[in-house]
N, C-alpha and C positions, 0 to 999 in steps of 0.2 A: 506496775510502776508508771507515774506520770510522763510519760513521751511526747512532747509537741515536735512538727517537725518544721523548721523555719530555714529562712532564706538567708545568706551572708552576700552583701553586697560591696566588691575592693577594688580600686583601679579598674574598672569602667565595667568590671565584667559581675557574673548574679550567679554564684552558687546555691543551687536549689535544693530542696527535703533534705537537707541534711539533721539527721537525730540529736535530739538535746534530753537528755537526762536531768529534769529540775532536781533529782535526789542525790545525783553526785556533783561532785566539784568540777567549778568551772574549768580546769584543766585540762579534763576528759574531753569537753569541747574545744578545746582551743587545740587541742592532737587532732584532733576530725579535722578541724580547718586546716592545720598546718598540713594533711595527707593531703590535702585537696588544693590549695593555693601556693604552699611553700613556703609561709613566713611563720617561723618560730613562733612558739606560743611566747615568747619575751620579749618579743616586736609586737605583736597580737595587742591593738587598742580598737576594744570593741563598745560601741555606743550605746549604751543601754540609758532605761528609765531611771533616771539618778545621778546620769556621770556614767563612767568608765567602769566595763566589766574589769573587775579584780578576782584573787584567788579564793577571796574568802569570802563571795558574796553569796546569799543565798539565792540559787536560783527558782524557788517555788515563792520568793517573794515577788518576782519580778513581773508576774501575771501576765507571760509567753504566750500565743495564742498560735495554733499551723498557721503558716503562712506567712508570717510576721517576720519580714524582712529587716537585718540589723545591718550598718555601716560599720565598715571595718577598714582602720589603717594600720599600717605598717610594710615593711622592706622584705622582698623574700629575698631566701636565700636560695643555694643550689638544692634543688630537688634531691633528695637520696635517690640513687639509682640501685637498681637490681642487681643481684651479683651474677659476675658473668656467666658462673656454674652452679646449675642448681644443690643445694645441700643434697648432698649423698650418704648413705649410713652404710656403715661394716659391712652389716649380713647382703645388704643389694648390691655390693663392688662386684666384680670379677678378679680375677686370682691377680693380674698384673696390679689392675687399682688399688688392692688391698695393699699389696708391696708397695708401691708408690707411697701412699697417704701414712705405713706406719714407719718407713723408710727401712724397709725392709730388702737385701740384698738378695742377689739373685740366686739360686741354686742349679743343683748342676744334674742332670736327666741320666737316670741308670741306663748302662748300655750292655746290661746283661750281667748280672754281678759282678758290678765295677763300683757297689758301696764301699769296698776297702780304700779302692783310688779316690772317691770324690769327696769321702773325710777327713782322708791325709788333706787334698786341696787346699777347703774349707779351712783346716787349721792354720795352715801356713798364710794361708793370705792374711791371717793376721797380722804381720809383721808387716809394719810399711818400708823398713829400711830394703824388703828380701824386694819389695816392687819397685824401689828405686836403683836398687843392681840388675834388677832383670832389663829398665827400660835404657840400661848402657851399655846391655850386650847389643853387638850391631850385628851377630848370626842371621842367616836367615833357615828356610825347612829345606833345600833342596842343596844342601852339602852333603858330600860324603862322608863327614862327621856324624855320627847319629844320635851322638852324646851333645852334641852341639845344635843337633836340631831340636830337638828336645827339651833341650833351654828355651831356645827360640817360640817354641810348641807353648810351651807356659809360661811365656813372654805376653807372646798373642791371647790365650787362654784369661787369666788375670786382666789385659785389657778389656774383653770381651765379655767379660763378667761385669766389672763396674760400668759398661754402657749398657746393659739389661737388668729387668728386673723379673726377669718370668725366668724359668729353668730354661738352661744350655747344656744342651750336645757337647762333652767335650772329644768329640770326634777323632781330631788332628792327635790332639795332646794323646788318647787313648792309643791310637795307630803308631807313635814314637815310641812309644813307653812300650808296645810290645817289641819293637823291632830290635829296641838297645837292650830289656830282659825277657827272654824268649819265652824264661817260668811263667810269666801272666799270659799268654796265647796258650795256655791248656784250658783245653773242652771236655764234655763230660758226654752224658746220653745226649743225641740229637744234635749234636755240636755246640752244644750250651756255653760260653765260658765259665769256669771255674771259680767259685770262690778264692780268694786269696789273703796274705795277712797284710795288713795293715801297716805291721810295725817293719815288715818287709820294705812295702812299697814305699814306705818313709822312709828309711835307712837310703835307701836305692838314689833316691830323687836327691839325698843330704849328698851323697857320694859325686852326683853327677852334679850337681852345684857348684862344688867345694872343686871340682877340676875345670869347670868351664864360665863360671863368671867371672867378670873382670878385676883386678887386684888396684886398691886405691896407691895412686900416685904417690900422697905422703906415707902412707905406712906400709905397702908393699903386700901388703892381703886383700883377699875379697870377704865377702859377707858371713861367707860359710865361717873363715876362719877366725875373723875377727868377732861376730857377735853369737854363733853358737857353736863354739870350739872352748871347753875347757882346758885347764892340764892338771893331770894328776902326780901328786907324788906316790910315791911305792917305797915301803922298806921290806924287802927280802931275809929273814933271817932263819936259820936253823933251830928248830926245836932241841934237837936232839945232840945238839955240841952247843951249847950257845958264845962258849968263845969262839966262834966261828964269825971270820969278820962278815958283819950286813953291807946287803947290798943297795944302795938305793938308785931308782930308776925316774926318770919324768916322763910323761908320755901324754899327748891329747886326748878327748876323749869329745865324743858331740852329742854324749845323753847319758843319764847314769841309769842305775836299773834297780828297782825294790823288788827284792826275793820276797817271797813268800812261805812260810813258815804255818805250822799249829800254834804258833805262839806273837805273830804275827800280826798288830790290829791297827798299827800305824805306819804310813809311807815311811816315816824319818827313821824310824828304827828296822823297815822293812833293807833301804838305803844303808846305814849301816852296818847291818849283815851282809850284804854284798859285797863290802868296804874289806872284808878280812875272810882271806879264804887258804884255804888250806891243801897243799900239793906235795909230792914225792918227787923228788930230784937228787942225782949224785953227791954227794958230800966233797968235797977236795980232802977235806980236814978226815973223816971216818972213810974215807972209799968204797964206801957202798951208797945204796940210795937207804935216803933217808927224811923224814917228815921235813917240811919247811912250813913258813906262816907268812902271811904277806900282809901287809896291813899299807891299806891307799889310805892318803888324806886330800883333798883340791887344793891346789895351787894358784889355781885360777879358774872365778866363777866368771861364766858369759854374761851377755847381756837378754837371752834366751834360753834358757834351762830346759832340757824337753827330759824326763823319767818316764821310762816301762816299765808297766807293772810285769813280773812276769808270771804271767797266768796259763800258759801253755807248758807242757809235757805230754812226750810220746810215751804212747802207752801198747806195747809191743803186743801183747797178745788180741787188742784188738787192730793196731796198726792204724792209729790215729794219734791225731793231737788232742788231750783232755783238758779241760780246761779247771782250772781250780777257783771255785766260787768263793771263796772267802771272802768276808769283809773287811776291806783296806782305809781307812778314813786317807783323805788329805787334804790338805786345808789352802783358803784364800787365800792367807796368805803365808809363806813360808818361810821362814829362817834358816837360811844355809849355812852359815855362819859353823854349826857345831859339824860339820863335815869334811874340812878344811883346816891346815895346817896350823897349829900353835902359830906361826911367822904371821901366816894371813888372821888369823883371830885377829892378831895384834891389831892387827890396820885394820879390821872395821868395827876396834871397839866404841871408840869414839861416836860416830855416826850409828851406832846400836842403842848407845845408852841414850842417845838424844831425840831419835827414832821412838822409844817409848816412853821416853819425857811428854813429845807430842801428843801421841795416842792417848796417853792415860789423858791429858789435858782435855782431849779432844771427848773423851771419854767422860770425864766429867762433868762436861758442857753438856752433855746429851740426858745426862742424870737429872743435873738441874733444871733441864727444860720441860724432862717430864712429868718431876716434880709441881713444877709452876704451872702447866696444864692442867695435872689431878687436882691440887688447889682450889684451881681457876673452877675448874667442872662441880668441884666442891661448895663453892665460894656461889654459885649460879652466876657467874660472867664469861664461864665458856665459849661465848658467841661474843664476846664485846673485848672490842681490842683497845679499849680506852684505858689508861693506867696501869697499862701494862708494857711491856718493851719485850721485843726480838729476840731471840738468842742470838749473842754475839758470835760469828762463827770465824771470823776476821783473825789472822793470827803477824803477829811480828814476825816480818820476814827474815828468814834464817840465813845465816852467811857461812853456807856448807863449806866452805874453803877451811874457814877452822875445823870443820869434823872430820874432813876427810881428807884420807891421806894423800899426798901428793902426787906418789907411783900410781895412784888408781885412778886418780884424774885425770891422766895422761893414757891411760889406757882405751884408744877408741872400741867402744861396741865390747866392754866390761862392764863387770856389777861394782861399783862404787862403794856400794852398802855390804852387801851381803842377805839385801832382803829382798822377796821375793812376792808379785799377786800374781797369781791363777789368771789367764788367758785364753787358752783352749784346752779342750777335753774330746778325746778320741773314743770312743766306746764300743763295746763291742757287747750284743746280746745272743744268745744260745750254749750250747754245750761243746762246742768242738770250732775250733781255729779255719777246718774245713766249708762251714756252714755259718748258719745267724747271718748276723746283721750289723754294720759298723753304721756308727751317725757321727757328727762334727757338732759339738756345742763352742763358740767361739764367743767371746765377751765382747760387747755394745757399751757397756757405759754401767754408773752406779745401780746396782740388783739388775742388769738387763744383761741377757745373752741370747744369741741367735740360735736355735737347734736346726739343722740344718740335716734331715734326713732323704737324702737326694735332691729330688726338686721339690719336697717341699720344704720350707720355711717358716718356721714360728718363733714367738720372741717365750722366753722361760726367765724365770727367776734364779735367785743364787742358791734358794731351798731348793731347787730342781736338780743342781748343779749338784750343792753335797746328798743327796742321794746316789748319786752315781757310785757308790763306795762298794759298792758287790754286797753279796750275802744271801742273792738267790737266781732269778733268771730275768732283773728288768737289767736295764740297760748299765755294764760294767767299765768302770775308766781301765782304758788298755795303754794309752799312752795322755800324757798329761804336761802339757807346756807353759814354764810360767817365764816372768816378763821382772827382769828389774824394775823395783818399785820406783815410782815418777817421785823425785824430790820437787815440792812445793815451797 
């Protein structure tokens, strides 16, 4: 290709061999100059035989010779500078940088089969309302409280997490949590610690919350009580007299719990079963004992839902806990709504039916745009966004006040609705309660969630997520927390 290579002379000073391509466009040289002088190729007025190099001149007309020095006016501008850090790729980071650049949070370093404790963690830290009660307890570690250190312990713990990004020792926090349940300080051969459950160490930490963080000034509760405290109703009656007058009871509850059945292939209906169980007690009316039925409905949905599956039973002849592998579907998102008293039905019809007025809308939007791309693809203007328009994804803002009822609005750290998205996922992998492995999958934002298997950290899908449903030996949801849905 014809290369001459010529001088640019501008503002008093003589840039020398610089490359001219007569075959391409004068453009390409006016970039060469602009790397070397600073003044835009749009300022760029260079003197050629004829008048002023333009864009569309040819340059194998202009019979360029080496050496042949051209005058050049125009105004530079600031030089582009270098960036401060040089571009880094994925596979060359190191483990902090990689967290860093995908904003990836911190994990927490097994301290000897303490995967039960650092998944429970992981989930909870979900909740930002549970980090804003924690940063008003004013306890500190060296009371003789232990339940109060403890607080304190994953006070500090939670801080100490969002200032890192690389895994942490959770040391303190591990050392509290044995002294206040002494069951986790069991060792095995060699002094090992013990595996332990999950749904234990969860229960435990709900229990030591719900008596030691602070109670809000206007409503008289703290966190525990207020955003993961349900209430159930109960109707007590006798099978076996049924004029026998029922009894009904109201009682809190901070997690509900899906049995597990051979006929079992859905949480809601797993939940259900639960819901109505069947016991022998004295009769007043027959004087003897006699069958009764209990049948719970919710009274009140939190604003944090947490359900165990229960997949554990002892199994006496070999003196273990066995786990039952079945597969449980549960879904993103949830509708509590048929769980819950005719009374509460009532109040979140409103805000149901309008709920799926949205969705289907939102739904239909999604249709047409797919539409209009197979089209497009069809059409061969795939690639060309000329005469075509956006999906509108903009909606008229809703003025929940009409849909929702008024006792529920007033309800601080309640479910409004009745509906419910997936938040965190507890899991637990192997055969026995004893053994395996728990990990923390927690939700990041739309299709992202964090899996969080000790210290390390990766980001997974929502198809990642619904696998989680059992049915062999990868990794099984054991406890499962969902989040009132965010009205828009």
């Amino acid at each position: 290709m014809p290369i001459v290579n010529v001088n640019v002379k501008w503002s008093g000073k003589k840039f020398e061999n610089i490359e001219l391509d007569t075959d391409e466009s004068p453009e390409l040289f006016k970039s060469q100059i602009y790397s070397q002088t600073g003044v835009p190729p749009e300022r760029q007025k260079i003197m050629v035989k004829g008048g002023m190099l333009k864009d569309t001149t040819d340059l194998n007309k202009l019979g360029l010779k080496n050496g042949q020095t051209l005058m050049m006016m125009g105004t530079a501008g600031e030089l582009p500078k270098a960036p401060e850090k040089p571009t880094q790729f994925i596979e060359d980071m190191t483990d902090a940088e990689r967290a860093e650049a995908l904003d990836i949070p911190a994990g927490l370093e097994n301290l000897g089969n303490t995967c039960y404790m650092n998944s429970t963690l992981q989930c909870l830290r979900v909740m930002p309302e549970l980090h804003t009660a924690l940063d008003k307890y004013e306890g500190g570690l060296a009371n003789v409280d232990n339940r109060g250190n403890l607080t304190a312990s994953l006070r500090n713990l939670f801080k100490d997490l969002g200032r890192n990004s690389e895994g942490f020792p959770p040391l303190v926090f591990w050392q509290m949590l044995r002294q206040v349940f002494p069951q986790f300080s069991q060792t095995g051969q060699g002094g090992v610690p013990m595996q332990q459950d999950a749904e234990e160490c969860w229960s435990e930490l709900i229990s030591v919350l719900k008596a030691k963080l602070p109670k809000d000034d206007t409503t008289g509760h703290n966190f525990i009580e207020q955003y993961m405290t349900g209430e159930m109703q109960s109707e007590l009656k006798c099978v076996e007299s049924p004029e026998e007058e029922k009894v009904t009871s109201t009682e809190p509850f901070s997690k509900l719990s899906c049995h597990i059945s051979k006929d079992t292939n859905y949480m809601g209906t797993g939940i259900k079963e639960s819901l109505t169980e069947e016991l022998e007690k004295n009769s007043p009316t027959l004087d003897r004992t006699a069958k009764y039925e209990r049948v719970s409905r919710v009274s009140r949905l939190p604003q944090y839902l947490p359900i165990q599956f229960i997949r554990f039973f002892w199994k006496p002849e070999q003196r273990i806990r066995a786990k039952i592998l079945r597969r449980v579907k549960f879904p993103l998102n949830f509708d509590a709504t048929e769980l819950c008293t005719p009374e509460l039905q009532n109040k979140y019809s409103k805000a149901k039916l309008k709920l799926k007025e949205l969705e289907e809308t939102k739904e239909q939007k999604r249709r047409e745009e797919k539409r209009r791309k197979i089209d497009q693809e069809i059409a061969g203007t795939g690639s060309s966004t000329s005469g075509t328009t956006e999906m509108d994804t903009s909606e008229d803002k809703v003025d929940w006040s009409e849909f929702l009822d008024p006792a529920l609005l007033k309800d601080v750290g309640g479910n409004p609705t009745g509906q419910y998205e997936l938040c965190a996922v507890l899991t637990h992998v192997g055969r026995s309660a004893d053994s395996g492995h728990y990990i923390g999958w927690v939700k990041k934002g739309e299709d992202e969630w964090h899996k969080f298997d000790d210290d390390k950290v990766s980001i997974v899908k929502d198809a990642d997520i619904e696998r989680l449903d059992g049915g062999g030996d990868w990794h099984t949801a054991y406890i499962v927390l969902y989040r009132a849905k965010r009205l828009e």
